[in-house]
C-alpha positions in Angstrom: 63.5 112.9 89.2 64.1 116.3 87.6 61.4 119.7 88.8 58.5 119.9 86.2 57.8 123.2 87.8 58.9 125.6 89.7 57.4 125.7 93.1 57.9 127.4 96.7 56.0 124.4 98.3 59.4 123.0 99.9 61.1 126.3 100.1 62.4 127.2 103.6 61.3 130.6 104.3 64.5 131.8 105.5 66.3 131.1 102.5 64.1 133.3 99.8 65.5 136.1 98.0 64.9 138.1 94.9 68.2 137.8 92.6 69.2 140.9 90.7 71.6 141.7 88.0 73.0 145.3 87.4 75.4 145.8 84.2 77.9 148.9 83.8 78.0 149.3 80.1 81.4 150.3 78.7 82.0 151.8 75.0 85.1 150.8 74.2 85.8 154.0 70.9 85.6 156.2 74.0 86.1 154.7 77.3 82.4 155.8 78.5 79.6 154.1 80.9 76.4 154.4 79.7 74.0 155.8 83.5 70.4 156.3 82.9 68.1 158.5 84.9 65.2 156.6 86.6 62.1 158.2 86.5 60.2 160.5 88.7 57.2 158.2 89.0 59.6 155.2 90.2 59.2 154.1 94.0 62.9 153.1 94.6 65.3 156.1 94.0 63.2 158.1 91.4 65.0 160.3 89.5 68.5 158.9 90.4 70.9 157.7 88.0 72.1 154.1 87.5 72.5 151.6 85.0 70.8 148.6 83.9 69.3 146.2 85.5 66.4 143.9 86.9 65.2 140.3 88.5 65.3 137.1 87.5 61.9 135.8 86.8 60.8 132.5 87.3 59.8 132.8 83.3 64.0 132.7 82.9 63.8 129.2 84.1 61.6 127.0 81.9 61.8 123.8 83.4 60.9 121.9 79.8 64.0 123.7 78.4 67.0 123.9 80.7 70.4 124.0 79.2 71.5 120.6 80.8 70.2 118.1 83.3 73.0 117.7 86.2 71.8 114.7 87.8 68.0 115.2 88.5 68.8 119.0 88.7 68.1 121.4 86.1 70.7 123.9 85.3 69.9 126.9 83.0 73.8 128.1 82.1 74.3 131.9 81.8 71.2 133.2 83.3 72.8 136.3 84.2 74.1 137.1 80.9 70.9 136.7 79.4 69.2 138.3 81.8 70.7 141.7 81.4 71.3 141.3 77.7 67.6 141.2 77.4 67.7 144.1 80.0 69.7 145.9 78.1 67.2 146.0 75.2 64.4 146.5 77.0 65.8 149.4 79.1 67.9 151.1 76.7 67.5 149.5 73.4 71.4 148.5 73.2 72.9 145.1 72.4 76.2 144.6 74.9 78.8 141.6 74.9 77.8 138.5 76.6 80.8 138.1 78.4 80.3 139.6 81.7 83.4 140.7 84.6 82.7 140.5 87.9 82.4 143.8 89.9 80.9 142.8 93.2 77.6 142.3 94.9 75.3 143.4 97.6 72.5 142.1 99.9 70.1 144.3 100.8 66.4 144.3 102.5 63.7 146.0 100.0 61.4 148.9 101.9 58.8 145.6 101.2 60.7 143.6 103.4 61.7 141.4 100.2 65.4 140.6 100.6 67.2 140.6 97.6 71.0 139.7 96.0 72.6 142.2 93.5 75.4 140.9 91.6 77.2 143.6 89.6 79.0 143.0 86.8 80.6 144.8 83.6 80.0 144.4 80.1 80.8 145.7 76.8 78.6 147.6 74.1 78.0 145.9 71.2 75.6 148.6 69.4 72.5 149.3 68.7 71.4 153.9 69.8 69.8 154.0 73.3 66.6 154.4 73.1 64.8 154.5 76.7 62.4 151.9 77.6 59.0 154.9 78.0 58.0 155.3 81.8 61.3 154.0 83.4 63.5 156.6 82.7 64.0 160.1 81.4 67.4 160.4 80.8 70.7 158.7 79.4 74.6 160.1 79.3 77.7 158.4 78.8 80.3 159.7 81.5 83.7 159.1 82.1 85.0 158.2 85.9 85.0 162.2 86.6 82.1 163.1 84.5 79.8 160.4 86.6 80.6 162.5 89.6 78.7 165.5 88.1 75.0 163.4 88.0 72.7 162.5 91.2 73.7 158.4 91.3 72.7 156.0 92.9 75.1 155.3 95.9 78.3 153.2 94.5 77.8 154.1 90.6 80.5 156.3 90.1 82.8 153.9 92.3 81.3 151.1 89.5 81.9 153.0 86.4 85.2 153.7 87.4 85.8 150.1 88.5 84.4 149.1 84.8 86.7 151.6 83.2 89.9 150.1 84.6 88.6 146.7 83.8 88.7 147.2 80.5 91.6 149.5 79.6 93.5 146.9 80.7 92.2 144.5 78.5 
């Protein structure tokens, strides 16, 4: 019998983790990654540049709704690419491709004690002018592979927007 709700009940405690999605943003009419600036006010790496991002939320999984039924198991089908199309919205008021390329991923232990799974990945802009979600960050630039190297990132960005920049050239 399929889940009619989501629930930790059964959930082994060693197997819990946050999931997090991160998207480079490439404009193809200029070969560009979009970074933007975190704000002061943030806990995690204020005032550090990255790129877009954020959790999935049980809300992303509405057991009345999933895409198929697999057996008695609910799949929801391209969770990430909604996920950070909706991110990209909401953080910098773009549209981007829903076709995501694999750039790699990381697991890391939150100063909470929350672990957590990044998966990075690559996408194209679609359009739409950034416009910063208010609070989250205070700055946006599109950068090449050498500009990126001129801005305070986050560790691994500039290896990521060049990654994202041969992805697609080759394309």
């Amino acid at each position: 019998m399929p889940a009619n709700k989501i629930s930790l009940k059964k959930a082994k405690q060693d197997h819990l983790f946050y999931v997090v999605a991160n998207v480079v943003v490439y404009r193809e009419s200029d070969g560009r990654c979009l970074i933007l600036k975190r704000g002061k006010h943030e806990k995690v790496h204020p005032g550090k540049y990255g790129v877009i991002g954020g959790k999935l939320e049980w809300s992303d999984l509405d057991v009345n709704n999933p895409t198929r039924i697999h057996g008695d198991v609910l799949d929801f089908e391209d969770a990430a690419e909604k996920l950070l199309m909706r991110e990209a919205k909401e953080e910098a008021g773009i549209e981007i491709e829903p076709v995501l390329a694999y750039i790699n991923s990381v697991a890391f232990v939150r100063t909470d004690g929350i672990p957590a799974i990044l998966v990075k990945f690559a996408a194209k802009y679609e359009g739409g002018e950034v416009a910063l979600e208010q609070d989250a960050f205070d700055d946006y630039v599109w950068v090449n592979e050498n500009e990126v190297k001129t801005y305070d990132c986050l560790e691994g960005i500039p290896e990521e927007i060049s990654k994202t920049i041969q992805l697609f050239q080759i394309k």
